[in-house]
N, C-alpha and C positions, 0 to 999 in steps of 0.2 A: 371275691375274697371270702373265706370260712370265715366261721366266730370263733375259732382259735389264730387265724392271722389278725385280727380285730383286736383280739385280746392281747397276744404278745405285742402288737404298734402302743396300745393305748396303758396297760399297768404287766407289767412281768407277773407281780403275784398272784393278779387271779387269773393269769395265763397257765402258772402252775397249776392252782387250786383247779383248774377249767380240765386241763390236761389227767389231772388224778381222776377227779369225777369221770371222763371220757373212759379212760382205763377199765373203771370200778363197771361201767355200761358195759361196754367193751367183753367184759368179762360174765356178767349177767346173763349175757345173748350168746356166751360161747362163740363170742369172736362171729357172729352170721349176723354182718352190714346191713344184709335184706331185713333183719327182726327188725331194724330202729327204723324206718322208713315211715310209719306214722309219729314216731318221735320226734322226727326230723321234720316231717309236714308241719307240725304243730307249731313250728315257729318256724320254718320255712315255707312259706305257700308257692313259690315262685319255681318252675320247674328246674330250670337252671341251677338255681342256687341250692335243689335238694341233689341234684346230683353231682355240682361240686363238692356237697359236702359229703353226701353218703360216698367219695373218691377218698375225700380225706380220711372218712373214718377206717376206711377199706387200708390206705398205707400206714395209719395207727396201729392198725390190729395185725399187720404186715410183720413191722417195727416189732413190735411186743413180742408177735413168736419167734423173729430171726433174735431176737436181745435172750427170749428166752424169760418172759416176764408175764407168763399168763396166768400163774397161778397168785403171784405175789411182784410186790415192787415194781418200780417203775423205770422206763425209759432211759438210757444214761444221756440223752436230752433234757428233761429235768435234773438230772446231780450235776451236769454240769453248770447249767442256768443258777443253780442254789450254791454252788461253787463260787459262781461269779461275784452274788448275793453278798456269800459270806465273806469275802476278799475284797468288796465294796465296803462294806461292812469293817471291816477293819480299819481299812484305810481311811474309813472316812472318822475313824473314833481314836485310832495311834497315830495316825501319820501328819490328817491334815488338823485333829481334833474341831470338828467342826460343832461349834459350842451350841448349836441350835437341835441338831441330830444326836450331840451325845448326852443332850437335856428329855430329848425327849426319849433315847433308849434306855436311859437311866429310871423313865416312869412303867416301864417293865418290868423291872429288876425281881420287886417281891411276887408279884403275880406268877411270872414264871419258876420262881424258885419253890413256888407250891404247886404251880401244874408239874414239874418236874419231877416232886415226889408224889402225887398222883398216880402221875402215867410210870414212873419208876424207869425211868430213861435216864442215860448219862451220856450216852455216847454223841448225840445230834449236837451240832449247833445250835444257836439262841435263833440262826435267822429258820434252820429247820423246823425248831420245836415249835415256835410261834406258826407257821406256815401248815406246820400237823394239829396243830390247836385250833385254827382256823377251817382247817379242813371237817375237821371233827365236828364242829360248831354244826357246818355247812348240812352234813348227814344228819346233826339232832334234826336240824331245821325242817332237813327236807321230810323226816320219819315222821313229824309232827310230834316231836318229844317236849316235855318241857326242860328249858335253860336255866336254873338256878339265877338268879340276880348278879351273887358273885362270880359266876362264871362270865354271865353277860358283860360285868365290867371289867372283868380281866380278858377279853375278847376283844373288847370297843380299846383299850390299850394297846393291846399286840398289833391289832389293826392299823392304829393310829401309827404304829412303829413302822411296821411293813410296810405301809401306803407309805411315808416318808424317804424310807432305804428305796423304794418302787420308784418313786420320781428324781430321786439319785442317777437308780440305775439308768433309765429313760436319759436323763440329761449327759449322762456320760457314753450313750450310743449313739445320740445326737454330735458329738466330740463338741459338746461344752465342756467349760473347762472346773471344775470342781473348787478350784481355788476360789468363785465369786461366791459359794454358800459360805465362807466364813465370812 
């Protein structure tokens, strides 16, 4: 099993977030599988499992050029996943008003109505923007940038939101039934 079928079983969102990252590599190495092969050792040591994975990456990068996404954007495997997201996401705040989930989407509200003018975006969703705010986070992290405090805690929120919509979605491809979170 890849650490992207590991991820999509265990949280969808940092299945995406895993996915973006892949891409961003992906595109670093101009798409040649053979360049990540000590990237892949590094937390692969078992031969097997580098050449499962370096297969995976090899139909990632497949993907990207048939989709036509090698310069920019991603996969329509992620917009649909994020489609799913946001229509989960609905339903779980109009239809079934699940008072525990729409407590805690509700502790996003003002965080993201300031990332929003930040990043000067209108068009995404609440579950996208939080999911590119997270993403973003992920790159300070890894560039070893420093995190402003308020950004950190409007990060630890979106998260908190995500990871909660995350184990929705999980339960509801398990076919539990959504009705028992109220």
């Amino acid at each position: 099993m890849t650490i992207a079928e590991i991820k999509y079983k265990e949280n969808i969102a940092e299945y995406i977030l895993y996915l973006w990252q892949m891409q961003d590599l992906l595109r670093a190495v101009q798409f040649d599988v053979d360049a990540l092969d000590g990237f892949i050792r590094s937390y692969l040591p078992n031969e097997d499992r580098v050449a499962i994975e370096k297969e995976w990456f090899g139909q990632l990068a497949n993907t990207m050029q048939k989709e036509q996404v090698q310069k920019k954007g991603s996969i329509s495997e992620l917009s649909e996943l994020i489609g799913e997201l946001n229509f989960l996401h609905q339903t779980l705040t109009t239809l079934l008003k699940d008072k525990e989930y729409v407590e805690v989407y509700a502790s996003i509200q003002e965080p993201l109505s300031e990332y929003r003018k930040r990043s000067n975006v209108d068009q995404m969703t609440d579950v996208e923007m939080c999911l590119t705010a997270l993403y973003g986070l992920l790159m300070l992290r890894l560039q070893k940038k420093n995190v402003s405090e308020e950004t950190q805690e409007a990060m630890q929120v979106f998260s908190r939101w995500i990871g909660k919509l995350s184990g929705h979605y999980h339960a509801m491809k398990r076919g539990e039934s959504l009705q028992h979170f109220n």
